[in-house]
C-alpha positions, 0 to 999 in steps of 0.5 A: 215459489211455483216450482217448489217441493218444499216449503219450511216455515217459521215456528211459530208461523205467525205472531200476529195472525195475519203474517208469517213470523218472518225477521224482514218485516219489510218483506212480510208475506202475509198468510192469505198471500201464501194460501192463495197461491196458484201453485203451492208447493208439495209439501209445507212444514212449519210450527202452529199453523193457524185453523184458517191455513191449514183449512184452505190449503190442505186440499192442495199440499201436504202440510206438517206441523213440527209443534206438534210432533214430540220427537221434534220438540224433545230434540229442539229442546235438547238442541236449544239447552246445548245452545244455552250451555255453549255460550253460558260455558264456552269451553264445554264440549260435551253433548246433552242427553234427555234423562230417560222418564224425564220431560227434556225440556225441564231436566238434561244431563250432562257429562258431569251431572245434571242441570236444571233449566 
C-alpha cells in the first residue's frame, strides 16, 4: 500500500468491529493493522467507518465516508434496484429513474410503471 493515493474500502468497513468486512477472511487485515500504517494513502473512501479509525488516521489522510453522502446512497439504490430487476426480468432493457419527491430506495420508476421494492 506505501505509495498509494487512494484507498476504497468496503461498505460497510467492518462487521465485527476489529477487521475490514473483506470476502478472504483468510486475508482479513485488521483495522488497527490498517490505522497504524506508517504511510497511509492520501485519501481513503469507505462506508461506516468506525469512531476509533477515523480518530486516529484523520490527521493523516483524507478520509471520506460514502454512507454518508445521500448523492451516493440515492444512486446505489438506483443501481442495487436495476441489479434486482435484471436478474428477476432478464429481458428488461430499460434504466430506473428515482421518482422526483420520493425516497429512491423505497419507490423507482420504470418504463412501463412503477415498482414497489
Amino acid at each position: 500500500m506505501k505509495g498509494a493515493d487512494l484507498l476504497i474500502c468496503p461498505a460497510p468497513f467492518t462487521r465485527d468491529g476489529i477487521h475490514l468486512n473483506l470476502s478472504d477472511r483468510a486475508n482479513s487485515v485488521s483495522i488497527s493493522e490498517l490505522s497504524d500504517l506508517k504511510h497511509l494513502p492520501a485519501f481513503i473512501a469507505g462506508g461506516g467507518f468506525p469512531k476509533h479509525f477515523s480518530n486516529s488516521v484523520k490527521s493523516r489522510t483524507l478520509l471520506k465516508d460514502y454512507m454518508k453522502d445521500s448523492d451516493f446512497l440515492n444512486t446505489n439504490s438506483t443501481l442495487t434496484a436495476e441489479g434486482l430487476l435484471h436478474l428477476r426480468i432478464p429481458d428488461l432493457n430499460c434504466r430506473i429513474w428515482p421518482l422526483r419527491g420520493t425516497n429512491c430506495r423505497k419507490t423507482v420508476r420504470v418504463i412501463s410503471g412503477n415498482f414497489y421494492l
